[in-house]
N, C-alpha and C positions, 0 to 999 in steps of 0.2 A: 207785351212789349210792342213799341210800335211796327209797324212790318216793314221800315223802308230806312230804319234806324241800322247804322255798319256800325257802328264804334262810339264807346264813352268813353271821354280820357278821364281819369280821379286827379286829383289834388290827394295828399297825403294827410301833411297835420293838419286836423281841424276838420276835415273832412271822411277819412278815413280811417285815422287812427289817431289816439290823443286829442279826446272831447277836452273843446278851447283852448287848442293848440298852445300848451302848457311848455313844452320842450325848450323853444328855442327863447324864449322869455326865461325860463331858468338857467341855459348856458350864458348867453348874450348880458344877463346881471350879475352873472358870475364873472364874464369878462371882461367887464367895465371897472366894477368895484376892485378887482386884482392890479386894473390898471389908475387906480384913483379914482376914477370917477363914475362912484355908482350910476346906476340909472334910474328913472321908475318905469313903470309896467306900460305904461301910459307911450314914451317914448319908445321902447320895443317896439311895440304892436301896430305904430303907424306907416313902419314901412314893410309888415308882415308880408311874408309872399315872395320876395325878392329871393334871387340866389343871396348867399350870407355875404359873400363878398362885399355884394351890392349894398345888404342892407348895413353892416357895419360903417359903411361910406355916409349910408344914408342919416345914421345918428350922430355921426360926428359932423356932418354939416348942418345940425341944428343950433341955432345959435346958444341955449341955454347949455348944450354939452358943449358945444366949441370953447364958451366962456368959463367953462370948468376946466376942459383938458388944458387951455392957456394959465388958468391958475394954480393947476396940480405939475405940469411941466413945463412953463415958462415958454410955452410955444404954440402955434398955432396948429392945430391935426395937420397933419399934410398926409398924400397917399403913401409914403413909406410907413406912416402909423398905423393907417389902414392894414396895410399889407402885413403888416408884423402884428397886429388885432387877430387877421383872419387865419394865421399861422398860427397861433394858440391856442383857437374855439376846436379846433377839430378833436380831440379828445372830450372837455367839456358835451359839445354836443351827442359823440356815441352816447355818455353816460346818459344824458339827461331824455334824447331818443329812446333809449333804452328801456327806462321804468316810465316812460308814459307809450309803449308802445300800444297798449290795448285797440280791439277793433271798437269802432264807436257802433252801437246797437243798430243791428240790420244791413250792414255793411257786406259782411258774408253772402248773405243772402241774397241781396240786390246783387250782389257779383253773379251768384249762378244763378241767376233766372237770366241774367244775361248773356254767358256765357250758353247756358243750355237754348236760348232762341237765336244762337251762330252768331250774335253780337260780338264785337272785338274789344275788349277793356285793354287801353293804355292809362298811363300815369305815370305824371314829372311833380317836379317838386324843385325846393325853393336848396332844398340839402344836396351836398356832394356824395358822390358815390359812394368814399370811404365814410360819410354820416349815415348813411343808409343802411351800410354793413350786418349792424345788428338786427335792425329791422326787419329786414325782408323774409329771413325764417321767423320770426314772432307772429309777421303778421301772417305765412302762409300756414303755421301752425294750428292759427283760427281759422284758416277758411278760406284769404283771401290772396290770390296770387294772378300779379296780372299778368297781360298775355305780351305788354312793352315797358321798359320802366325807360323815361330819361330825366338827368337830374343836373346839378347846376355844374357847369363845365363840359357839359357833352356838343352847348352848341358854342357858337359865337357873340350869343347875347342871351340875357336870359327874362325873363317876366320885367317889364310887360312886353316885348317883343313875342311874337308868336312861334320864333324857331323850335322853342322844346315841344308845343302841339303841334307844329308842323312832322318833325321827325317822325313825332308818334304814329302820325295818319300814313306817313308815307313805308313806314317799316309793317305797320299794321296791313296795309293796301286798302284802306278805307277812303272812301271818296264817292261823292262829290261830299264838300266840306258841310253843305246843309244839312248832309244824312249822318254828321256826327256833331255828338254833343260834350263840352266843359264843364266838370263841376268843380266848384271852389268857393271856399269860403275867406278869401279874401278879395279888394276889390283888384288889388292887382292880377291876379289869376283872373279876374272875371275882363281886365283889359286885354288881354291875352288870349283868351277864345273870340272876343269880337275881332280882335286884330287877324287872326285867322283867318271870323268867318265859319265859323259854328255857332250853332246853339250855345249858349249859354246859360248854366243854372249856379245861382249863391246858394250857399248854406249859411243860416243865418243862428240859430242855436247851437249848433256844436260847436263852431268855429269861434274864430281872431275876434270878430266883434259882441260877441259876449264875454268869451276871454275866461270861462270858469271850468272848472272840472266838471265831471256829473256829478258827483256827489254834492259837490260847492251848488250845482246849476239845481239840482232838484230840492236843494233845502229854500231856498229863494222864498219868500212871499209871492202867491200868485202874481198878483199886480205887477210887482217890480221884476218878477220874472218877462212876463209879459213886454211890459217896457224896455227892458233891454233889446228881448228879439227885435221889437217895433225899429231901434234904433239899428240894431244891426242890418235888417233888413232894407231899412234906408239906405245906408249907406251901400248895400251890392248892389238896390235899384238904381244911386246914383252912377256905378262905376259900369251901370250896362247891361245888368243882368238880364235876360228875356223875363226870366222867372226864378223867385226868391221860396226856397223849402227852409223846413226848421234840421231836417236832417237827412241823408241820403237815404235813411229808411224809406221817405218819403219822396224819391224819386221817379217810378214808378207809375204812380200816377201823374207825376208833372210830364213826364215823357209823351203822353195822352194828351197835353194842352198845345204840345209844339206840332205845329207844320213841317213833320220833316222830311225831306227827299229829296 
């Protein structure tokens, strides 16, 4: 580990648990279709990252679902729709957090080589506390438990705003902000550590922008395995990332490429 590194914050789905962050695309379809207007996977996953809130807001002001939900309810979304959306996912999402809690491979591990060279592991996430619920024994069950959690409603704004890595560092006591590092595998998480002023790493394989399970991801044709990451990696280098991995196994040595202190 590098010697001058204080603190990692994680990112959760997609990055730490629930390879292609699976979870919140099967509540979020669950809770569109219950209210008329299914979605595709496609729509989810563009505003991935976002507290739910946020991103519920964020599909109903796309105009192909705007034009559904005016055809399904003779009216235009407004934020009381929102707000009565985000008031039913909460259930939905325990369950579906739930059975895709798994640790994505090497996750554990890169925690305690971290933890064992005095490094501070934080981790926020896009989920409310009571989403989290189930989670946090599943995942400390395998191995990983970190040392801050903050999640959507702890601060005053949530991704891309930098307050939930703010928090982190500050409850952690980690600082100056170059000697800590973001991983995330969406781009909005990765606007959020530069907004900060960290390092920054994508995950570009396990995560939002492949968008497949492992099992779904290892069955792939190389090629078009391949091409995906290519694309998803695009996309975190466009949203800022210092440096783009296929998965936090491989963090490690990307820590080795950054200047940090």
């Amino acid at each position: 580990m590098h010697p001058a590194l204080k603190a990692v914050v994680f990112d959760w789905a997609g990055t730490m648990i629930d390879f292609g962050s699976r979870a919140p695309v099967v509540a979020l379809c669950k809770l569109f279709e219950a209210a008329g207007v299914p979605l595709t996977e496609a729509e989810v996953r563009a505003d991935m990252g976002m507290a739910k809130s946020d991103h519920i807001a964020a599909i109903l002001a796309g105009p192909r679902v705007r034009d559904a939900w005016i055809a399904e309810h003779d009216k235009a979304p407004d934020a009381g729709d929102a707000a009565a959306l985000f008031a039913d996912i909460g259930p939905m999402m325990r369950e579906a957090a739930r059975e895709c809690a798994q640790l994505i491979p090497g996750a554990a591990d890169v925690a305690g080589r971290l933890r064992a060279a005095g490094v501070k592991i934080g981790s926020c996430t896009g989920y409310t506390r009571a989403m989290m619920v189930d989670i946090l024994p599943l995942a400390e069950a395998q191995g990983y438990k970190p040392d801050m959690l903050v999640c959507a409603g702890d601060t005053a704004a949530g991704r891309p705003s930098p307050l939930m890595l703010w928090k982190n560092l500050v409850e952690l006591g980690a600082w100056p902000a170059t000697a800590c590092v973001k991983l995330d595998d969406a781009a909005v998480g990765i606007a959020e550590g530069r907004a900060a002023g960290v390092w920054t790493i994508g995950v570009a394989a396990s995560g939002n922008g492949v968008g497949l399970s492992r099992d779904a991801f290892n069955a792939l044709a190389a090629d078009d395995r391949s091409a995906r990451v290519a694309n998803a990696r695009a996309e975190l280098e466009a949203a800022g990332a210092h440096l783009v991995i296929d998965s936090v196994a491989d963090l490690p040595e990307a820590l080795a490429k950054l200047a940090i202190g």
